[in-house]
DSSP file (Angstrom, degrees, kcal/mol; ACC not computed):
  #  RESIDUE AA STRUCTURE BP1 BP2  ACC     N-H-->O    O-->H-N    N-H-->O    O-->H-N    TCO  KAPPA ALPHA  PHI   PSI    X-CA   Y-CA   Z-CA
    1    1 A X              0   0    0      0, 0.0    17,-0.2     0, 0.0     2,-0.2   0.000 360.0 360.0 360.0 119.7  136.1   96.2  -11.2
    2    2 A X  E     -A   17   0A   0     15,-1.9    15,-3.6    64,-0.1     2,-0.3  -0.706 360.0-144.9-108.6-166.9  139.8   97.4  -11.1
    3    3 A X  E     +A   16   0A   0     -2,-0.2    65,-0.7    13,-0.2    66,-0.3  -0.946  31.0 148.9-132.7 145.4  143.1   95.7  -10.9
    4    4 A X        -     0   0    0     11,-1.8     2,-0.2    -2,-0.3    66,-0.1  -0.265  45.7-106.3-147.8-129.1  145.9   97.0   -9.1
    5    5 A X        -     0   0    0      9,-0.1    66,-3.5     8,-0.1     2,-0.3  -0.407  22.8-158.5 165.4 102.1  149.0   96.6   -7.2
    6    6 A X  E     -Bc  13  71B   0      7,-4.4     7,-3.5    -2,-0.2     2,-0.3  -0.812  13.7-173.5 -85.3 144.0  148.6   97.4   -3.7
    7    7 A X  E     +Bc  12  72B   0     64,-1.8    66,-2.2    -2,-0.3     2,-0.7  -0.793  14.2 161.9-139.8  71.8  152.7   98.3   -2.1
    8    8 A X  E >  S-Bc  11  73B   0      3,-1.9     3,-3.6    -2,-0.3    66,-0.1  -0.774  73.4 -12.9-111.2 138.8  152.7   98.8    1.5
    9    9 A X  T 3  S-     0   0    0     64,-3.6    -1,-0.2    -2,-0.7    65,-0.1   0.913 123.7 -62.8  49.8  42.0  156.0   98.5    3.3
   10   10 A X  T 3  S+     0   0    0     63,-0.3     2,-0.4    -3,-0.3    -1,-0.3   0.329 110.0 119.7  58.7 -14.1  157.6   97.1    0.1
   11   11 A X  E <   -B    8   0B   0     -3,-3.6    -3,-1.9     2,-0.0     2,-0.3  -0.764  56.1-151.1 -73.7 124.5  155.3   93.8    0.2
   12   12 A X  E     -B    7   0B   0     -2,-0.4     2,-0.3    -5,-0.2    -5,-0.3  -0.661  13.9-172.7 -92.9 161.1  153.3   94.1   -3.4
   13   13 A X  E     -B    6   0B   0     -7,-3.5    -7,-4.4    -2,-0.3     2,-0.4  -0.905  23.3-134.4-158.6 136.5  149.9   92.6   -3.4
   14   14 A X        -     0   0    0     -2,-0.3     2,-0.3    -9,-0.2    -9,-0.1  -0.616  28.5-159.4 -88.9 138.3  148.0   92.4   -6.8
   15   15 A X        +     0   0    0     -2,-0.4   -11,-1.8     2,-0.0     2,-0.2  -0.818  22.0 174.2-107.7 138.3  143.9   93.8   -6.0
   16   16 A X  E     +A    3   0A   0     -2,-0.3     2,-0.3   -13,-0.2   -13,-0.2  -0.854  37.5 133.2-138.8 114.6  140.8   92.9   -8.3
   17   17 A X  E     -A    2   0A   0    -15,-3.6   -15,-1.9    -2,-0.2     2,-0.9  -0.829  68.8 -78.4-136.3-176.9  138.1   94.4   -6.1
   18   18 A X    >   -     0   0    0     -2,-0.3     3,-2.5   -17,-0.2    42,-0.2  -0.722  35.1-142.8 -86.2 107.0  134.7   97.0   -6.9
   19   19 A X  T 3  S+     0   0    0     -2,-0.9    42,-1.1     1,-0.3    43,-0.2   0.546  98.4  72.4 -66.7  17.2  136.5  100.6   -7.3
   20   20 A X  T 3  S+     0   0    0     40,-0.1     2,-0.3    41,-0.1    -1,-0.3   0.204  86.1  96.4-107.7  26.0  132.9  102.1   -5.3
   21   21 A X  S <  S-     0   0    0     -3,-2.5    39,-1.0     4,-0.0    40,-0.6  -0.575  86.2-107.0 -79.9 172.6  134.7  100.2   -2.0
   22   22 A X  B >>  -E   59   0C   0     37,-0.3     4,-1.4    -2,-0.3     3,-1.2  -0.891  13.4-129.7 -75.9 125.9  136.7  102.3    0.3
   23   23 A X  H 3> S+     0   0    0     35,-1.0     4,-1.5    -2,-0.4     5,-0.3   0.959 107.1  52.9 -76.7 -84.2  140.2  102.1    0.5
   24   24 A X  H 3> S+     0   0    0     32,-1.6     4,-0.8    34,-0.3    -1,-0.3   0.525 102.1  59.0 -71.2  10.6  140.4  101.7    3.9
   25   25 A X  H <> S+     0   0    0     -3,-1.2     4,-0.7     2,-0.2    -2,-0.2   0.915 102.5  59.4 -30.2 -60.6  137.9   98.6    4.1
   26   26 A X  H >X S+     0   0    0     -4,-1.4     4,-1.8     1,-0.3     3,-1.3   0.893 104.5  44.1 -49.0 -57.2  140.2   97.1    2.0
   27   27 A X  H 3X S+     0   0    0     -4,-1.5     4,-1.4     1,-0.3     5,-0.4   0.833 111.0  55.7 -53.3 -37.9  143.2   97.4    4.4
   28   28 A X  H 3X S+     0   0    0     -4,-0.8     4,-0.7    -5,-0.3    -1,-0.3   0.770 104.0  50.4 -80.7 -13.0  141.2   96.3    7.1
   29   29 A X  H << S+     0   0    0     -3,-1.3    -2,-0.2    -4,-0.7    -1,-0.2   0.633 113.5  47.8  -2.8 -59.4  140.3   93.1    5.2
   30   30 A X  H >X>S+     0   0    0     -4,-1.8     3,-3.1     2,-0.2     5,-1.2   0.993 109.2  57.1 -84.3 -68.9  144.2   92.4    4.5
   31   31 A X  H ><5S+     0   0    0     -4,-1.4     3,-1.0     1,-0.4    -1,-0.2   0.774 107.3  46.7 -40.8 -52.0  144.9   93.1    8.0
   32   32 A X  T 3<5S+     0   0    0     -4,-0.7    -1,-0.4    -5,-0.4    -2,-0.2   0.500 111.7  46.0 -86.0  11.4  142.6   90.6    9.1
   33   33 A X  T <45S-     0   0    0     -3,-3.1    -1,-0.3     3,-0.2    -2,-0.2   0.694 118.3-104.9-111.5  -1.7  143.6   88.2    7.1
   34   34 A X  T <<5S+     0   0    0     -3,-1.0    -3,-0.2    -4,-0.7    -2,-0.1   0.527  76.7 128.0  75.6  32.1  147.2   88.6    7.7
   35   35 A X  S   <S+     0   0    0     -5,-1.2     2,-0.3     1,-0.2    -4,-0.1   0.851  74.3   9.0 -76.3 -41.7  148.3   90.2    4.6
   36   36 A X  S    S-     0   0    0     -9,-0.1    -2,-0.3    -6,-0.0    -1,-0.2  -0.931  89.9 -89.0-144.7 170.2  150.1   93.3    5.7
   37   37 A X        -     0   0    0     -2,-0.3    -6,-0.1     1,-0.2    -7,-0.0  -0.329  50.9 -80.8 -75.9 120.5  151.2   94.4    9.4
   38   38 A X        +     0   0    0     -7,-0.1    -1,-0.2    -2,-0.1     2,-0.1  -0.391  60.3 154.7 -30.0 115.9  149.3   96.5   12.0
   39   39 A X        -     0   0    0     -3,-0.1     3,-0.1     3,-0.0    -8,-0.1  -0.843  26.6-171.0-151.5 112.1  149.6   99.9   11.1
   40   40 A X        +     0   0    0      1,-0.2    -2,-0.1    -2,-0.1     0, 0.0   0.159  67.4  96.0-100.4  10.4  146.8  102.7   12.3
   41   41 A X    >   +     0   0    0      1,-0.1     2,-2.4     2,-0.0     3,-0.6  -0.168  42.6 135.1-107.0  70.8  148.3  105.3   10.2
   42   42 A X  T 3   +     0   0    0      1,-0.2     3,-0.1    -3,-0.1    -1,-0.1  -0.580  20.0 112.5 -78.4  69.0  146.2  104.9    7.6
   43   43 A X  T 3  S+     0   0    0     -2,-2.4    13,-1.0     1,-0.5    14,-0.4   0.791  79.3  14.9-114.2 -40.5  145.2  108.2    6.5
   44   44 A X  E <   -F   55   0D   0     -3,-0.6    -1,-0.5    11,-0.2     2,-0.3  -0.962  57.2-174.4-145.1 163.0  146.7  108.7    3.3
   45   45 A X  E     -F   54   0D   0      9,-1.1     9,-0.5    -2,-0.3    28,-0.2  -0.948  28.3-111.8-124.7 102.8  148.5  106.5    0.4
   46   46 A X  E     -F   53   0D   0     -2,-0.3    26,-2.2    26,-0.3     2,-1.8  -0.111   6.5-150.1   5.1 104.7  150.1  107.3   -2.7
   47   47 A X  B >>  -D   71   0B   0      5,-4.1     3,-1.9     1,-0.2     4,-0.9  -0.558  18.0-165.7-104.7  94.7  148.9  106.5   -6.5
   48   48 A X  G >4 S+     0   0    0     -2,-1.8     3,-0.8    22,-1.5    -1,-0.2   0.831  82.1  57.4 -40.2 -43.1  152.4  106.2   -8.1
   49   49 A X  G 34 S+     0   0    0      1,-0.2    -1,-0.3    21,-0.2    -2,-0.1   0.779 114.8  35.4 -64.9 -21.5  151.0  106.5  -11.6
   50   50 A X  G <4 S-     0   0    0     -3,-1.9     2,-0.5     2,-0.2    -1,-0.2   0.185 103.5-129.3-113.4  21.5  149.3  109.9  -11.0
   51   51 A X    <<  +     0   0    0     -4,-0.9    -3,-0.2    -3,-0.8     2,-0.2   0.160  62.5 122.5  82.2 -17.1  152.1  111.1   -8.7
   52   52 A X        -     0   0    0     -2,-0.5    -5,-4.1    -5,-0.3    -2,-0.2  -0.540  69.3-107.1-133.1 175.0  149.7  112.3   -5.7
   53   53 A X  E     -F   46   0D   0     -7,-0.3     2,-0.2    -2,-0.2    -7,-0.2  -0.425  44.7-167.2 -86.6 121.9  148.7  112.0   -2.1
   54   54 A X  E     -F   45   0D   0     -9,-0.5    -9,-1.1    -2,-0.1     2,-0.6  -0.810  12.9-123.1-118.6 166.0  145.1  109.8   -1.8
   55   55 A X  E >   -F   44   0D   0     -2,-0.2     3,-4.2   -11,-0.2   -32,-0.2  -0.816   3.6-151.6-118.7 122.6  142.8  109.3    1.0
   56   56 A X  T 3  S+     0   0    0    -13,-1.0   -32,-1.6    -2,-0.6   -12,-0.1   0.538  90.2  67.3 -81.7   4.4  141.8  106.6    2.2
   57   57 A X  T 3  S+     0   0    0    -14,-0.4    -1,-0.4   -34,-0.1     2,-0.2   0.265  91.5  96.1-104.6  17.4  138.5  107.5    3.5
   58   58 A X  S <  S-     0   0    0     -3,-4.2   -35,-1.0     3,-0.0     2,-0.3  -0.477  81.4-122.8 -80.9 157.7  137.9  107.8    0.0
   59   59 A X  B  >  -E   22   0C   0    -37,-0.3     4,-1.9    -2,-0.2   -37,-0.3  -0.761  33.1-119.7 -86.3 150.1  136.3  104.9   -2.6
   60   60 A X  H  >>S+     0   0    0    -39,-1.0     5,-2.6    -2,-0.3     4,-0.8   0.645 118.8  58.2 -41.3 -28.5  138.6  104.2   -5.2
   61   61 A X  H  45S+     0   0    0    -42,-1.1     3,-0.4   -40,-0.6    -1,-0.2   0.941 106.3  53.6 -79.8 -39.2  136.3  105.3   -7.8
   62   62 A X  H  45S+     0   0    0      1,-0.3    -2,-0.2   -43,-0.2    -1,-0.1   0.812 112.4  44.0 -68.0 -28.7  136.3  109.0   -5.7
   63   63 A X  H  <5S-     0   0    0     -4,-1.9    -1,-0.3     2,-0.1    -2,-0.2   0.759 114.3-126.0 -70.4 -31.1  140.2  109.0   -5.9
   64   64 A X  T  <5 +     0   0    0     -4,-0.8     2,-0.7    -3,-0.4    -3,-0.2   0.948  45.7 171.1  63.7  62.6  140.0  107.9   -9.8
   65   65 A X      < -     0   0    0     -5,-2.6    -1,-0.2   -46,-0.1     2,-0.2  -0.932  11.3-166.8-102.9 104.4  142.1  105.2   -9.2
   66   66 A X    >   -     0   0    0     -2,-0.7     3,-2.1     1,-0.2   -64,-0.1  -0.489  30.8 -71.2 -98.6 157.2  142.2  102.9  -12.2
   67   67 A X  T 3  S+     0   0    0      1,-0.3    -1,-0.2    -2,-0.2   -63,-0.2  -0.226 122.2  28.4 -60.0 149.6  143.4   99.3  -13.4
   68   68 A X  T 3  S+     0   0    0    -65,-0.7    -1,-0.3     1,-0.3   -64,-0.2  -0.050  88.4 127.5  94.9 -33.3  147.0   99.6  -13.4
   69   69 A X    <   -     0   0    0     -3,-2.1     2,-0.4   -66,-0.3    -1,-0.3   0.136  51.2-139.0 -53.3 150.5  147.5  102.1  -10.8
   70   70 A X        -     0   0    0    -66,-0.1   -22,-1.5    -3,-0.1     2,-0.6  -0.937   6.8-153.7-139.6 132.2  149.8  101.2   -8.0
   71   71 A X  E     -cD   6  47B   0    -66,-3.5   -64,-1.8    -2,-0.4     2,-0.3  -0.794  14.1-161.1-105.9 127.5  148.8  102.1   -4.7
   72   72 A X  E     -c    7   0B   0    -26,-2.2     2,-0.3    -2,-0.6   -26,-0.3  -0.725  12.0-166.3-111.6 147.8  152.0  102.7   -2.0
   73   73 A X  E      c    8   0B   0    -66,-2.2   -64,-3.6    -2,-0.3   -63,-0.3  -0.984 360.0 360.0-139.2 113.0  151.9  102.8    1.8
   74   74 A X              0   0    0     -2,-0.3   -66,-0.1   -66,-0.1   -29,-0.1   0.261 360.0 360.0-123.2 360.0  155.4  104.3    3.3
């Protein structure tokens, strides 16, 4: 399990999920629940503590995205 801070469009939302999901599951999960806005460019994200461009057809675990981490959507 991590913990995070998801940051899309300036709305934060704190994550405890299973880092072997997929990134973009997750957003489609918050979408449907009404958590953040229809958006379908979902390709890539930001991990602000390691400075770089992630993908979101990625698992978390494949990104090395760890508790603490905050993941941005611009």
């Amino acid at each position: 399990m991590i913990s995070f801070t998801l940051d899309y469009l300036g709305r934060t939302i704190d994550l405890q999920l299973d880092e072997k999901q997929e990134i973009r599951n997750v957003l489609k999960v918050l979408l449907e629940s009404g958590n953040i806005p229809d958006d379908h460019s979902w390709r890539w994200c930001k991990s602000i503590l390691q400075r770089r461009i992630i993908s979101v057809y990625k698992t978390f675990e494949e990104e090395q995205i760890f508790t603490g981490d905050i993941i941005r959507f611009e």
